[in-house]
C-alpha positions, 0 to 999 in steps of 0.5 A, spaced: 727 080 924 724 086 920 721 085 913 726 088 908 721 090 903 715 087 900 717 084 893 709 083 891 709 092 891 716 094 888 715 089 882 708 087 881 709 086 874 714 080 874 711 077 881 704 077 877 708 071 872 712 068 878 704 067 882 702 065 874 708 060 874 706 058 881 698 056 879 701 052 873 705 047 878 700 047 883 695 045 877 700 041 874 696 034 875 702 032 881 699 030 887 697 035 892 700 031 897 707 030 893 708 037 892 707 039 898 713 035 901 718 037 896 716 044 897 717 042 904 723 039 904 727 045 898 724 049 903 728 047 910 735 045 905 735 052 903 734 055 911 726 059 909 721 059 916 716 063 911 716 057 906 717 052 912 711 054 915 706 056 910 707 048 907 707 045 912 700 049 915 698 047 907 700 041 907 696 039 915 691 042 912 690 037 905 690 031 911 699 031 912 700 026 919 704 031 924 709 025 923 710 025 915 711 033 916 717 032 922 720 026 919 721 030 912 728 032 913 730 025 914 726 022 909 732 017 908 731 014 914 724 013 914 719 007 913 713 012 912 714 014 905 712 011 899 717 010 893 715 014 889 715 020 895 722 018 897 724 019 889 721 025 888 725 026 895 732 025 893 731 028 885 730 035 891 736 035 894 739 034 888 736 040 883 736 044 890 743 043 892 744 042 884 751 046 884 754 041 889 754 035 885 749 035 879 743 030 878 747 023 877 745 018 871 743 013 877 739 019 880 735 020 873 734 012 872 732 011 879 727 017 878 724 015 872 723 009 875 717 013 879 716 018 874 714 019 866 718 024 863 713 029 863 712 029 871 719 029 871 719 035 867 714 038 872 717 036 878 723 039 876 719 046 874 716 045 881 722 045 884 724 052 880 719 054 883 719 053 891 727 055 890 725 062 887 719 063 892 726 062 897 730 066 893 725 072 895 724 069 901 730 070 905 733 075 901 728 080 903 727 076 910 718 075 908 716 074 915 712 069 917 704 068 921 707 069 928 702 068 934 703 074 939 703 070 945 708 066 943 713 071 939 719 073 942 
């Protein structure tokens, strides 16, 4: 596969606001930890290697056990995650997949039991933001670090 173009260097005006609306979510006040699983798991639904790659780098990089990051794409059928994690896990799969079924009223309330209105705000934003950087991503083929030795 072969880089299609360089979006940074065709727009650099607008991905200046996109990098400016991704510091903000990453400074938000979420847990590092928690944005980092749902920037993973919107990441590997929407099929992104780049996005797939670099959040799970970062995110064993912030202390993120190899187990948790394997087992993110069945959260739903393991122990390993917190409550407030498996919520925040449920509301991705329903913004990113928003088209097939919305966001349920049961959705919303079990999510609110984890999250005050204003970290759902900015969960929400949060999501926008990983399926925007996936929307560049894959359109336009962002390759990811690969090791020489092991490419093929």
């Amino acid at each position: 596969m072969k880089q299609r173009l360089q979006f940074f260097a065709k727009a650099p005006e607008i991905m200046k606001a996109v990098s400016a609306l991704n510091k903000a979510v990453d400074e938000c006040g979420l847990e590092v930890s928690l944005l980092h699983l749902i920037k993973l798991r919107a990441s590997q639904i929407n099929g992104c290697s780049y996005c797939v790659e670099m959040h799970s780098r970062e995110a064993r990089r912030d202390g993120e056990t190899e187990t948790r990051l394997y087992l993110v794409a069945a959260w739903n059928e393991s122990p390993l995650f917190s409550e407030r994690e498996r919520a925040a896990l449920a509301w991705t799969e329903a913004v990113t997949l928003i088209a097939d079924s919305g966001v349920s009223e049961e959705l919303y309330a079990s999510t609110l039991q984890h999250f005050s209105e204003e970290e759902l705000v900015k969960l929400s934003v949060a999501l926008g933001m990983i399926n925007t950087w996936n929307r560049l991503c894959i359109p336009f083929h962002a390759i990811h670090p690969v090791e020489k030795a092991k490419a093929a």
